[in-house]
N, C-alpha and C positions, 0 to 999 in steps of 0.2 A: 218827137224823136230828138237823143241829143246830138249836139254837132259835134260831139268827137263818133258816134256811130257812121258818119256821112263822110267820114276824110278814109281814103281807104288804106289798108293795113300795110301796107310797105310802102307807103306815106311817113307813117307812123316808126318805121322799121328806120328808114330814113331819116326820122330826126334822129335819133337816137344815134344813128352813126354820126351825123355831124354835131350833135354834143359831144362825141367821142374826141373827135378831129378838132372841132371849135377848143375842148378841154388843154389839148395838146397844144395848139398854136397857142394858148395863155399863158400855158406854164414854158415853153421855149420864149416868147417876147418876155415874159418878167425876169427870168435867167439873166436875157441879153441886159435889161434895164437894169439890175444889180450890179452888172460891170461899170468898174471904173472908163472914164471917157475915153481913157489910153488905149485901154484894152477892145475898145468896139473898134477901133481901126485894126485889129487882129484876126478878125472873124474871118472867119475863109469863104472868101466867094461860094463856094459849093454851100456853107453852111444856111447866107444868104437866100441864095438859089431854091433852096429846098425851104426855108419860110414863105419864099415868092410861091413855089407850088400850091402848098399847104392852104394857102390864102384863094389863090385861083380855085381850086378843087372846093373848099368850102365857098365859095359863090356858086361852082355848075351845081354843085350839089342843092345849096336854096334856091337855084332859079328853075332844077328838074323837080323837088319839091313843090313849090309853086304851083308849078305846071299841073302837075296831080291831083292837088288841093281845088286848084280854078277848075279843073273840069268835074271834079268831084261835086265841088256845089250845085245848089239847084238854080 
């Protein structure tokens, strides 16, 4: 049987949101890196704030994928 038969399907549903999420924090971190040096002292804490989530949440999210995967196997 293959091993993608054995990871079960909102495992699966799961990646896929966090290539969504992962997609998103790429293209806001290359935005920020396009700015002038000057201008990354301008971000607004909340702006910050809300990268910091983004980052947090794509980690619970690969470590409850993980989770699913590891008990999935045999």
């Amino acid at each position: 049987m293959s091993a993608l038969y054995q990871v079960p399907g909102v495992a699966l549903d799961g990646i896929r949101e966090m290539e969504e999420r992962v997609a998103f924090l790429s293209v806001a971190c290359s935005a920020m890196a396009e700015k002038p040096d000057a201008a990354i002292g301008l971000l607004d804490d909340k702006a910050l704030r809300g990268l910091a989530w983004w980052t947090r949440d794509i980690e619970v999210g690969l470590r409850a994928l993980d989770e699913l995967v590891s008990k999935a196997a045999p």
